[in-house]
C-alpha positions in Angstrom: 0.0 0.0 0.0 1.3 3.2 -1.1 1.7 6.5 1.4 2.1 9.7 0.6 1.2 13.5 1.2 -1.3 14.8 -0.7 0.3 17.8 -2.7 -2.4 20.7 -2.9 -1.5 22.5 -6.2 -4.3 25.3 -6.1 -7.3 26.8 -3.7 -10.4 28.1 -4.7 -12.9 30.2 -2.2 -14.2 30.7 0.2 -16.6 32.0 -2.2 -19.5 34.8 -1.8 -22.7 33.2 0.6 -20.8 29.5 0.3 -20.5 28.4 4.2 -19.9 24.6 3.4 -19.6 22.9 0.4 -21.1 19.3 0.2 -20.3 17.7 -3.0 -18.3 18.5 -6.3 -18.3 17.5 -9.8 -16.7 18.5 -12.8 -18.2 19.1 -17.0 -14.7 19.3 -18.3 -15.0 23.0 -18.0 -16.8 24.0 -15.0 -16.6 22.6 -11.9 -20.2 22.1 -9.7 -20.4 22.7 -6.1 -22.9 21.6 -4.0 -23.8 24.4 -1.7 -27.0 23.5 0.5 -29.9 24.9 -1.5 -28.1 25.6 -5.1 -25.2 24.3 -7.2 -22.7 26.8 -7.8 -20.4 26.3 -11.0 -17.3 28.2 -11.2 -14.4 28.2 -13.9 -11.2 26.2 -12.4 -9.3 28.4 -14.6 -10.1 31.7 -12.8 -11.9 30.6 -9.9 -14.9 32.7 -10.8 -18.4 31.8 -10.1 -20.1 31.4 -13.2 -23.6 30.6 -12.7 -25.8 29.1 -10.1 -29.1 26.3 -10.0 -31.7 26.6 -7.0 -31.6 23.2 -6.3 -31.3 21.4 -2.9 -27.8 19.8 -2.5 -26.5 18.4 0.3 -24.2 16.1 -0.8 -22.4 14.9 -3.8 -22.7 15.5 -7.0 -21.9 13.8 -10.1 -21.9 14.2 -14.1 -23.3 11.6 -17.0 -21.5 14.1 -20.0 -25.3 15.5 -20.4 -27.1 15.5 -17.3 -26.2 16.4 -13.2 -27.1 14.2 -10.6 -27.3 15.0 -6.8 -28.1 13.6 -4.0 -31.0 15.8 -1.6 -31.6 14.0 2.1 -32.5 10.6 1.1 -33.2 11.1 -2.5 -30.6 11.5 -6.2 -32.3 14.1 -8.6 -31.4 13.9 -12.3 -30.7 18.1 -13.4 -30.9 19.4 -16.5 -28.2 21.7 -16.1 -29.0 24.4 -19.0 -32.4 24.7 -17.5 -32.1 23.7 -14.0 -34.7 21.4 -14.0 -35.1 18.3 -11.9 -36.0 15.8 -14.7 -36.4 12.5 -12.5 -35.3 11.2 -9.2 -34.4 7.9 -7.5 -34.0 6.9 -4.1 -30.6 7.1 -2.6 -29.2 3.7 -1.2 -28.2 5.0 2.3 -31.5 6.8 2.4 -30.1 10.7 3.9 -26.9 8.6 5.4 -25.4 9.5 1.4 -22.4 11.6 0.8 -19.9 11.2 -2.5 -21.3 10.7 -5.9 -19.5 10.0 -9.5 -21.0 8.5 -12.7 -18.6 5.8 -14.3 -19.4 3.7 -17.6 -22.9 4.4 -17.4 -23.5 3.9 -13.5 -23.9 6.0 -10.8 -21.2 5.3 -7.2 -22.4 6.3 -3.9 -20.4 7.1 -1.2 -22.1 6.7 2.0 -20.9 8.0 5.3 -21.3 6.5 8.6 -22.2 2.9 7.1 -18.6 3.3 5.1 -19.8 1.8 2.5 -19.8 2.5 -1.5 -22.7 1.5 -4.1 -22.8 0.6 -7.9 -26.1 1.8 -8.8 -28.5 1.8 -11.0 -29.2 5.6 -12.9 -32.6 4.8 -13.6 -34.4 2.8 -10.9 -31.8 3.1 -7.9 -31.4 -0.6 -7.6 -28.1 -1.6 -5.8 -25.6 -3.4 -8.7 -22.6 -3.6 -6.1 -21.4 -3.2 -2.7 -17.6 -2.3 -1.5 -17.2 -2.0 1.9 -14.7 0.6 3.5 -12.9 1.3 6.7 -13.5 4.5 6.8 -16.0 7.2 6.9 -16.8 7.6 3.1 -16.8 11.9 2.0 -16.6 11.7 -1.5 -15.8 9.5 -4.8 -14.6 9.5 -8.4 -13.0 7.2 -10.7 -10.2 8.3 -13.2 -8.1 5.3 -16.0 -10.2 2.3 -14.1 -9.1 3.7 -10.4 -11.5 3.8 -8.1 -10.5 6.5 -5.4 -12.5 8.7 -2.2 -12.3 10.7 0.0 -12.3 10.4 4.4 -12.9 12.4 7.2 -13.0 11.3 10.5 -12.1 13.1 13.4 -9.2 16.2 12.3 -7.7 13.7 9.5 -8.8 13.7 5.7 -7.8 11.1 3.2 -7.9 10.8 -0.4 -7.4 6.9 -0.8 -7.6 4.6 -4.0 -9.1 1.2 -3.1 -9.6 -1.8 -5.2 -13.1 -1.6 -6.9 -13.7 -5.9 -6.1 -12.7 -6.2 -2.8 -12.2 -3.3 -1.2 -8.4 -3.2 -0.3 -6.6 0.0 0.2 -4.0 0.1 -2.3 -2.8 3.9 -1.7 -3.5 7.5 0.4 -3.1 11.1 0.1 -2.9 12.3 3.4 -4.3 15.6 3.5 -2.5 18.7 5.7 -4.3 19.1 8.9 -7.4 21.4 8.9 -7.9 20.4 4.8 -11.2 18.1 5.0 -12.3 16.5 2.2 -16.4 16.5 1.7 -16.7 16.2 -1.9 -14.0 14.5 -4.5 -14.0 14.8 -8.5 -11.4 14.1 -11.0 -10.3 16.3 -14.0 -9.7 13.2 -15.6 -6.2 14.0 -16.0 -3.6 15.3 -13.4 -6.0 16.2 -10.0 -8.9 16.2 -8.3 -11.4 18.6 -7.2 -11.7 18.4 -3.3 -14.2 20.0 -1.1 -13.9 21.5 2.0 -16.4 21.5 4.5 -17.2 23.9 6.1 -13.9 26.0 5.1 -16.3 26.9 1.8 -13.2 26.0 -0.4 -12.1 23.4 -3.7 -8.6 22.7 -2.9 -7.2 21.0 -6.4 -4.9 18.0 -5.2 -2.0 16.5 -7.7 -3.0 12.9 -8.8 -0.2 10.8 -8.3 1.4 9.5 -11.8 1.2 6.3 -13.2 2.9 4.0 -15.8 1.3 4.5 -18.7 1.1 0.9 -19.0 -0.6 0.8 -15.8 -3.0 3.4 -16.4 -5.3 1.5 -18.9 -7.3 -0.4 -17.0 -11.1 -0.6 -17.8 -13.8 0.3 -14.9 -15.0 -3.0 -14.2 -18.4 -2.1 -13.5 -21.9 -5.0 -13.1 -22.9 -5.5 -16.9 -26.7 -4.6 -16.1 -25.7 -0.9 -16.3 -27.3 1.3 -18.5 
């Protein structure tokens, strides 16, 4: 298992009525923060706010390539995001007990918090494809090249660790500085990720570690019932 500090390359915030940010996701040019009662896009190129949707959001957020999902107490709504309308929901697995959220290969992963737990499921009816099971409070999650990776909190330590998406097993962390919680956790799909930051009302951007390019290739080996 690799170990290493987390190498925080940029900050963003605290930004203008944000007191805590509860999930994060990215479009490949704007990146969504989930802010209570809207989501708040700003450009990760000048840290500007660029637009907001009056949504609730209290907890992660995630991206299909046309559509926003996020989690609201115990239920995911699907968000047009040019209009701002909430198109469908589903129930959320942990029912309120949800925090991270990510799409991957046409699925949606849910973090959940106290029960330390992360769910495959299904965009349209909610059902539960897969179950890993984590050690540790669960505050965010992405995937990025097949890696399965999220975010911890517990207590004044934050994590971002990349488990194995069968079994569970740590295989690495990115131990964040102290005071530097993560509560939300997108990739770029490239170099870093997005991290939120509680209740500092900050994105801190943290390096991705690098890998062998031969390494790097790995499909997501998500449940074949996905749509």
């Amino acid at each position: 298992m690799k170990r290493s500090a987390a190498e925080i390359v940029r900050e963003y915030g605290p930004f203008p009525g944000v007191d805590h940010v509860h999930g994060v996701s990215y479009d490949g040019q704007q990146v969504w923060i989930a802010v209570g009662d809207k989501l708040n896009a700003f450009d990760p190129a000048s840290g500007k706010t660029l637009r907001s949707i009056d949504v609730a959001a209290h907890a992660g957020t995630a991206f299909d390539g046309q559509h926003l999902f996020q989690l609201a107490e115990d239920r995911i709504q699907k968000i047009d995001p040019k209009t701002g309308r909430v198109l469908a929901t589903i129930p959320a697995p942990g029912r309120g007990g949800d925090s991270g959220l990510t799409w991957a290969e046409g699925t949606l992963w849910v973090g959940q918090y106290q029960d330390r737990k992360i769910h495959q499921i299904d965009p349209q009816t909610g059902a539960i494809l897969r179950t890993i099971e984590s050690n540790r409070f669960v505050t965010g999650v992405t995937w990025v090249d097949g890696e399965l990776w999220h975010g911890t909190w517990e207590g004044d330590e934050s994590e971002l660790r990349r488990v194995d998406p069968r079994t569970g097993e740590l295989l690495e962390r990115l131990e964040m500085p102290p005071g530097a919680y993560v509560s939300g956790l997108e990739s770029d799909g490239g170099e870093q990720f997005f991290c939120g930051g509680g209740g500092s009302g900050k994105v801190r951007a943290v390096r991705r570690p690098k890998r062998d390019s031969a390494k790097g290739s790995s499909e997501i080996p998500v449940d074949s019932t996905g749509k």
